[in-house]
C-alpha distance (Angstrom), angle and dihedral (degrees) to the residues before:
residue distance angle dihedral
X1 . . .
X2 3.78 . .
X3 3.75 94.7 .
X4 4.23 94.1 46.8
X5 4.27 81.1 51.4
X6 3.79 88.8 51.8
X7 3.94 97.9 48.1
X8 3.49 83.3 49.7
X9 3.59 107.6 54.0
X10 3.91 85.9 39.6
X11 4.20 86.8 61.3
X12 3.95 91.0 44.3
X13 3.96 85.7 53.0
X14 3.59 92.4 49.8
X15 3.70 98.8 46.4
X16 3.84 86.2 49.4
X17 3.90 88.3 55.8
X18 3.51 86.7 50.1
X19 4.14 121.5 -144.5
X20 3.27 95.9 -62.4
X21 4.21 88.6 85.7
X22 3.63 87.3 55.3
X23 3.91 99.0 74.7
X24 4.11 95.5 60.3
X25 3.94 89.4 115.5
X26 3.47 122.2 109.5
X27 3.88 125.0 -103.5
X28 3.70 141.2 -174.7
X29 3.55 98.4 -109.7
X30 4.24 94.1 39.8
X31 3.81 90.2 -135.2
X32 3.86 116.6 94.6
X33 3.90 129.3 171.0
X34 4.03 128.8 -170.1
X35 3.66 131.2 -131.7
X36 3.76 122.1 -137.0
X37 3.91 89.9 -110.3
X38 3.72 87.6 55.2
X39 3.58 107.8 -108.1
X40 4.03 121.0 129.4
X41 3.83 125.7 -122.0
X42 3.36 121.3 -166.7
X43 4.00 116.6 -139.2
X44 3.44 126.8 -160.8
X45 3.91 123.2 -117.7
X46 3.58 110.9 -98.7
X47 3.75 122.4 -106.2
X48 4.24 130.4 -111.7
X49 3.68 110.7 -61.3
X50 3.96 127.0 -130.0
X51 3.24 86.9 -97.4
X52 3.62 102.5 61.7
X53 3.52 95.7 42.6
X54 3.81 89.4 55.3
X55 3.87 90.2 51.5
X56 3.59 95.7 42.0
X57 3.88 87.4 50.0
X58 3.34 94.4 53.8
X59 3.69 94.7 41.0
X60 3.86 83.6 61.3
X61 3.33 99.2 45.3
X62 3.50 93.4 49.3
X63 4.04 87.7 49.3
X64 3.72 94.0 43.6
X65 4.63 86.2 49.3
X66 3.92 89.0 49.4
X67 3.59 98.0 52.5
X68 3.89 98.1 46.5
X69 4.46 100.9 39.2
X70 3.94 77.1 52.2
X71 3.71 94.5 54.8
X72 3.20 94.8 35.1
X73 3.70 89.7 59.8
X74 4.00 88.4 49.8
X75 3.38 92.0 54.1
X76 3.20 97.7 47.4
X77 4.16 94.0 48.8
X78 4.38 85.4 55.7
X79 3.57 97.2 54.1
X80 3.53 106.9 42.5
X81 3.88 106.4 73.0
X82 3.73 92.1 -159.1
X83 3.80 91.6 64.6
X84 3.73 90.5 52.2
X85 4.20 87.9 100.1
X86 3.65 131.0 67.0
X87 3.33 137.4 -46.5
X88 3.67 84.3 37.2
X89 3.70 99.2 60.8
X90 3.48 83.9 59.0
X91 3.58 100.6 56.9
X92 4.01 83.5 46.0
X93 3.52 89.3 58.5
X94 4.04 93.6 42.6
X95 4.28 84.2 46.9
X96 3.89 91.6 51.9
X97 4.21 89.7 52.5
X98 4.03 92.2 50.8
X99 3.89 95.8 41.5
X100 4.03 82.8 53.9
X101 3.74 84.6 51.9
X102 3.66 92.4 47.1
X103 3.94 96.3 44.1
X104 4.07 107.2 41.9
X105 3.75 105.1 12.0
X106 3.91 112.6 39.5
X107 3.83 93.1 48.9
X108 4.40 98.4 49.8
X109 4.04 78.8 38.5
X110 4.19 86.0 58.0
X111 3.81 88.4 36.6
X112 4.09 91.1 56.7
X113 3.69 92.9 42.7
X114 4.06 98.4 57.6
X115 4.07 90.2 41.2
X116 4.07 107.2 103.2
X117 3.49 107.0 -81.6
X118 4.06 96.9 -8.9
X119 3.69 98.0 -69.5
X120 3.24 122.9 162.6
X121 3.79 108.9 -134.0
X122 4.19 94.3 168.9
X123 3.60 93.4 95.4
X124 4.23 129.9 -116.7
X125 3.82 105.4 -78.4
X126 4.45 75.9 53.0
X127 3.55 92.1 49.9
X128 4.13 92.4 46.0
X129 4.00 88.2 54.9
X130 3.52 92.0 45.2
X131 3.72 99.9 56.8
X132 3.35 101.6 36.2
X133 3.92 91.7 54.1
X134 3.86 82.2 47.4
X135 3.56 96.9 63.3
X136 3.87 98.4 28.1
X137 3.51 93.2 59.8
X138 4.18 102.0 38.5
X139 3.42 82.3 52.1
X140 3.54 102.9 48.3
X141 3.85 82.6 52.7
X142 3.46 102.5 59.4
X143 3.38 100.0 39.2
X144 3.93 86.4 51.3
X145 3.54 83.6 62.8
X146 3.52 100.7 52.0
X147 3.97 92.2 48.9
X148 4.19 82.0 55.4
X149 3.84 89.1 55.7
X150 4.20 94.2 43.8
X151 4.40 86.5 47.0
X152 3.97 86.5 59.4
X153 3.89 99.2 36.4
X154 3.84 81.7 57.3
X155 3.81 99.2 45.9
X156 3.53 91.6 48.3
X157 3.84 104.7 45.2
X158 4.12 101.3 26.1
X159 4.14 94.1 35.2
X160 3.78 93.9 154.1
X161 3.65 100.3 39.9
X162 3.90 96.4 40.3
X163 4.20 88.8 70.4
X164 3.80 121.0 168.9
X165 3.67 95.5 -87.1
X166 4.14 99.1 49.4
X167 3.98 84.0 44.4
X168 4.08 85.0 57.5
X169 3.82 90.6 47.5
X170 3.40 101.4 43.4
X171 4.10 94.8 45.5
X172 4.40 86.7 49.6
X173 3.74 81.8 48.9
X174 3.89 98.2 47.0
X175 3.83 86.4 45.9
X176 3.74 97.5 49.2
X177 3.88 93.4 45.7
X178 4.09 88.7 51.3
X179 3.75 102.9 51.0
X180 4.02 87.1 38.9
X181 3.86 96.1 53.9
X182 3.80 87.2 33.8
X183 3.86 83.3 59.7
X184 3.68 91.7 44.8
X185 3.86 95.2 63.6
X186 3.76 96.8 33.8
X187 3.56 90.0 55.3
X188 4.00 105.8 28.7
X189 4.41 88.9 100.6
X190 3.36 86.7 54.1
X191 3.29 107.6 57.4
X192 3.26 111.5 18.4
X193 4.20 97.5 41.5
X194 3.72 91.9 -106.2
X195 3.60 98.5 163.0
X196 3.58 129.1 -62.0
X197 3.72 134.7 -85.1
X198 3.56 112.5 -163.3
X199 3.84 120.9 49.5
X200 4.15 101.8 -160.6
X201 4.60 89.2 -167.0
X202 3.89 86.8 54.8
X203 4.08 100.2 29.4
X204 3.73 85.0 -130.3
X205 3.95 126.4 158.3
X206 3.41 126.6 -176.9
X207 4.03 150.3 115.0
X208 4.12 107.4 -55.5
X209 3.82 101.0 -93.3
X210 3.32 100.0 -158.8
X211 4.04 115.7 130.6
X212 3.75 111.4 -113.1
X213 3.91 90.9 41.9
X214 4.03 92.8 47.6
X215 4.14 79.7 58.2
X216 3.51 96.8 53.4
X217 3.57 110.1 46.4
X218 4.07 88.5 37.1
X219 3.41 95.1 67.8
X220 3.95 93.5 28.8
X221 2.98 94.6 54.1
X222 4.13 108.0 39.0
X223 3.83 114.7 -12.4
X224 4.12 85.6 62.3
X225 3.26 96.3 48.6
X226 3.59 100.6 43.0
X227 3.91 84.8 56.4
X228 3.78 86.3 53.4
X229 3.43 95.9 51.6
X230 3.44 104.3 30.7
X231 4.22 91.4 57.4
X232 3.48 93.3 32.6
X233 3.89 91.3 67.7
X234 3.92 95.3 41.0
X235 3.37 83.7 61.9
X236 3.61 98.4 51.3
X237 3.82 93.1 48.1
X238 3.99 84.6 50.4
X239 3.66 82.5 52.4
X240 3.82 101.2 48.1
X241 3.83 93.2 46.1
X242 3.62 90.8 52.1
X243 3.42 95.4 56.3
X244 3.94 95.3 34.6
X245 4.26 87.2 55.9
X246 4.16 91.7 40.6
X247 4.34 87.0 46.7
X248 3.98 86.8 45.5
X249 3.63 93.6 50.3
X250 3.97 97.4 49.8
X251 3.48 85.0 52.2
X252 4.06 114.1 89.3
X253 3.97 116.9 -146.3
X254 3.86 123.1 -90.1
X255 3.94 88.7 -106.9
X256 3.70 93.8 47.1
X257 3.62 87.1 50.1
X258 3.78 96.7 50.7
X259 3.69 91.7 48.4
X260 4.08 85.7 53.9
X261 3.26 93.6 52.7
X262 4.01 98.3 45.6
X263 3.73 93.9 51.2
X264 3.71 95.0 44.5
X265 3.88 88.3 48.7
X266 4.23 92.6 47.2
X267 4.31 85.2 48.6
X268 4.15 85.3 53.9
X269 3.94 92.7 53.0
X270 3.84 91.6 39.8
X271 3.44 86.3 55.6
X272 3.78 91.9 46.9
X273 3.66 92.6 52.5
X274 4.08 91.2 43.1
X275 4.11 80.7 52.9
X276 3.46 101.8 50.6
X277 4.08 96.3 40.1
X278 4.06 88.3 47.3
X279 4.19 82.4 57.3
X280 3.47 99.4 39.1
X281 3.99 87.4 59.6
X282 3.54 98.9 41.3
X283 3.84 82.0 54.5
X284 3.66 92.4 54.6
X285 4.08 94.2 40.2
X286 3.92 90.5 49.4
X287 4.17 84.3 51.8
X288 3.32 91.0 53.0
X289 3.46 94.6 47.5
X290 4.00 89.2 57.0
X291 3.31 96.5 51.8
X292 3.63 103.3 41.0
X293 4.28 83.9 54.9
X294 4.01 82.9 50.9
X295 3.61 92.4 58.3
């Protein structure tokens, strides 16, 4: 008697809840949907929208763009002999960093973001590579570009010193000193426990987040540089004007100049005329000199 009051109450309860409690089991699919007589359907989840295929055409496009103009550019820097000097190994070396970007980092990036809900699903050795390239070659970038600026702030301000062959050792120097501190911060987790990048419980991948490391490779890696850079040019543009305002100085005005030129040009046919009358009476003295011995 108890039990039939029990199954009972338990159908009034579920008819108060209404079908909608009825499709809490578990499907394929994980996306269920209730008809009014009760009965579940299963429904598919629905496919990429316009919108995503726009971005991620773009996004590939944009990959595909940066990869080639950069090669191009190294291509065209080995076969031209007369680009074989500096500045242009150091726009080889800044190419190299953002075809590296282009080729190994842009395309896992696009890979993580279309995963559901950014997981990475590559694995942790995957993950390693991946940041590590990240950094190395952003890095390597901006520092590249910050060794450009310091090669013209020398040849502008120390002309005579900065010869040919110092310009060659300081650019191999510049390079070397970017790609190793790039290194330095890509690698630092790695090898000296600095955090971890890849959480396997959360399929997570990204740059070690922990405190004192997030300080280090911030400012190594763009607040430095952006100093660099950032004075490097004011000082060139303090440079430049100096020498435009010291060039425009030495230089007289057009109307001065014509005036210059017009007298100079009236004291050369004075002294034509001063010529050609002192002649004329040394011909007419030497004449008289003849015939006066004649006589």
């Amino acid at each position: 008697m108890e039990a039939a009051n029990l199954s009972v109450a338990t159908a009034g309860i579920a008819l108060a809840l209404g079908p909608e409690t009825c499709s809490s089991s578990p499907s394929p699919s994980g996306i269920l949907s209730s008809t009014p007589g009760g009965a579940v359907r299963q429904s598919r989840e629905p496919p990429f929208s316009v919108f995503t295929v726009l971005v991620v055409t773009l996004l590939v496009l944009l990959i595909a763009a940066t990869f080639l103009w950069n090669l191009l550019v190294l291509v065209t820097i080995l076969r031209v002999r007369a680009f074989h000097r500096v500045p242009h190994n150091l726009v080889a070396s800044t190419a190299v960093s953002d075809v590296l970007v282009a080729a190994l980092v842009m395309p896992l990036s696009l890979v993580s973001e279309l995963s559901a809900g950014r997981r990475w699903l590559l694995g942790r050795t995957l993950c390693h590579m991946w940041i590590s390239f990240d950094v190395l070659c952003c890095t390597a970038s901006i520092w590249n570009v910050a060794a450009i600026a310091l090669d013209r702030y020398w040849t502008i301000t120390r002309h005579l010193q900065y010869t040919l062959r110092t310009r060659r050792r300081a650019s191999a120097l510049m390079i070397a000193l970017t790609w190793g501190l790039s290194a330095l911060i890509a690698l630092a987790p790695l090898l000296f426990g600095w955090g971890e990048v890849y959480d396997a419980r959360l399929q997570r991948c990204q740059v070690s987040q922990e405190p004192s490391y997030a300080v280090f490779s911030t400012c190594g890696a763009f607040y430095l540089p952006l100093g660099v850079v950032l004075f490097v040019y004011w000082k060139i543009y303090k440079a430049a004007k100096f020498r435009f305002g010291r060039r425009r100085r030495a230089v007289l005005p057009l109307q001065a100049t014509t005036q210059v030129r017009g007298g100079l040009r009236s004291v050369a046919l004075g002294m034509g005329l001063l010529e050609k009358e002192a002649a004329w009476r040394m011909g007419e003295w030497v004449e008289a000199c003849t015939v006066g011995a004649r006589a």
